[in-house]
C-alpha positions in Angstrom: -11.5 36.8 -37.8 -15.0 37.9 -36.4 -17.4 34.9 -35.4 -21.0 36.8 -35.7 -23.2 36.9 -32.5 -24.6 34.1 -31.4 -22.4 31.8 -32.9 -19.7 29.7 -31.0 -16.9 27.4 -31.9 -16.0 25.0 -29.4 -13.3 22.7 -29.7 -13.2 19.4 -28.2 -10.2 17.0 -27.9 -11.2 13.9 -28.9 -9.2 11.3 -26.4 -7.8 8.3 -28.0 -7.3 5.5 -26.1 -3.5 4.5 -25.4 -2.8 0.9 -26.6 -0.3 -1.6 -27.0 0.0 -5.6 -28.4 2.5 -7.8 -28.7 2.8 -11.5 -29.6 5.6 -13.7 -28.2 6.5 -17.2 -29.5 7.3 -18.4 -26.4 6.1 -16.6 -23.2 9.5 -16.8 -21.4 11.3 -14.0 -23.8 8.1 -11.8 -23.1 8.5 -11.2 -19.4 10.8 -8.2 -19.7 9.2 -7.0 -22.4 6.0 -6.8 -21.1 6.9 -5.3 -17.9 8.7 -2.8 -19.7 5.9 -2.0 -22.4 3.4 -1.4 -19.6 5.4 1.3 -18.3 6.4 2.7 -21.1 1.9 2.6 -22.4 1.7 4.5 -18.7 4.4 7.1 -19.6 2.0 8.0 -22.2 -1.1 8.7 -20.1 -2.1 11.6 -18.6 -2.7 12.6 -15.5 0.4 10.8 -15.1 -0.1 7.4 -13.1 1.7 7.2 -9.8 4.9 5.1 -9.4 3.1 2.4 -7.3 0.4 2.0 -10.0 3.0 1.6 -12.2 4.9 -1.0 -10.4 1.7 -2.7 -9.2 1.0 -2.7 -13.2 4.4 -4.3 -14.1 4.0 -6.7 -11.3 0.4 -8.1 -12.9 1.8 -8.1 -16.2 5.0 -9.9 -15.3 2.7 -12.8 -12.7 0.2 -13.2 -15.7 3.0 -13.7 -18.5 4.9 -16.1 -16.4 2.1 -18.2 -15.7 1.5 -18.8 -19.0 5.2 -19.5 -19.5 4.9 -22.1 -16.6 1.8 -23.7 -17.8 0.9 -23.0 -21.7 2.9 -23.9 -24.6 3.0 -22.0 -27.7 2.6 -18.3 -28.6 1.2 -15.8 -25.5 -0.6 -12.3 -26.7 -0.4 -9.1 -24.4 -2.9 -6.4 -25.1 -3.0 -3.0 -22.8 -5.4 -0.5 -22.7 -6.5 2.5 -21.3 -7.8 5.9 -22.2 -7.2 9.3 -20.7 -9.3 10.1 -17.9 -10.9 6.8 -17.5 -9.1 5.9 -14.3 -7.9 2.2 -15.5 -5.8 0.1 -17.5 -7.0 -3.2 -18.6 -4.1 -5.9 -19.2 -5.4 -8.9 -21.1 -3.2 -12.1 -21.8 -4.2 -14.8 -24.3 -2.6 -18.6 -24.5 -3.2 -21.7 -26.0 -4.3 -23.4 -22.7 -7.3 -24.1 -22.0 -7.4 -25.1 -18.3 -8.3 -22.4 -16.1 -5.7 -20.5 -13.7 -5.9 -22.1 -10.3 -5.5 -20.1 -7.0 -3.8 -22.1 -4.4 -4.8 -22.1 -1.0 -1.9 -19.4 0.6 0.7 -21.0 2.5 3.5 -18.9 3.4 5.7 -21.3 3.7 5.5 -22.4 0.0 7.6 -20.7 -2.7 5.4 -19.6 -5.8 2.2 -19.9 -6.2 0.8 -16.5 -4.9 1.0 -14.7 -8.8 -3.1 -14.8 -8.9 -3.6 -14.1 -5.8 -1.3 -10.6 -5.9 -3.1 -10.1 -8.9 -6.4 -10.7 -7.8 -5.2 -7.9 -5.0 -4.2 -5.5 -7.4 -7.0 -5.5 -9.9 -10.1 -4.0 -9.9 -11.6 -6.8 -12.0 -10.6 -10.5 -13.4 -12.2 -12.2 -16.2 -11.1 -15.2 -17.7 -12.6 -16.3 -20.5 -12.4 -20.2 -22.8 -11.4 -19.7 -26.1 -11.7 -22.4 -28.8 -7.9 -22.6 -28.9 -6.9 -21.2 -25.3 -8.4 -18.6 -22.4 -7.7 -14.8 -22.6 -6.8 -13.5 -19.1 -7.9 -9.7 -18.5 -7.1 -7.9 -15.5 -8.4 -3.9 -14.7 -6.0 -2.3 -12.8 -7.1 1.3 -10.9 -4.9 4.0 -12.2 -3.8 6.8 -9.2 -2.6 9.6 -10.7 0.7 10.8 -9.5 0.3 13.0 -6.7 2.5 16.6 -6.4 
């Protein structure tokens, strides 16, 4: 085929974003599964994450779906989201509470209660926002690329 002078074709790859959601009746049965569906979303991205962002990302999941599973009855939401090249993945976690998550003053000494703060640690970002019927958690994680 001859393209005429002066004329050019460019072709541009549109990038999708990569997503995932799931709805659990009760938060408890989710855990796994949402460990395992982040890193299975970050399989899917490219560059390819490293394996500490991937197990820093399966660790925020797993703190944010427990704590609803310790402290909000009924149905929990995960959404995850990210798009190729943007350099983050943003987790977001809806329940049916409506009280805020509390961060504990550390004490090493106590067992539990450090979730938010790990999270807090890991995220770039956390938003919590009141909905009429519960709060919607959403953490941005940085994403490293996998290096060599």
């Amino acid at each position: 085929m001859e393209i005429p002078l002066g004329t050019h074709t460019r072709t541009q790859a549109r990038t999708a974003p990569v997503r995932y959601s799931r709805t659990w009746d009760d938060a408890v049965a989710g855990i796994c599964d949402a460990r395992d569906a982040v890193a299975a979303l970050l399989a899917r991205v490219r560059p390819a994450p490293g394996r500490q962002t991937v197990q820093d990302a399966r660790l925020v999941v797993g703190e944010l779906v427990t704590n609803v599973a310790k402290h909000a009855p009924g149905p929990c939401t995960l959404s995850l989201e990210t798009w190729p090249d943007a350099g983050v993945l943003r987790i977001t976690v809806s329940d049916t509470s409506t009280d805020p998550p509390l961060r504990r003053p550390p004490d090493p000494r106590r067992v539990g209660g450090h979730g938010l703060h790990l999270v807090a640690m890991l995220s770039r970002a956390l938003e919590v926002t009141r909905l009429p019927h519960g709060k919607r958690i959403t953490a941005t994680l940085p994403l490293t690329a996998e290096h060599g």
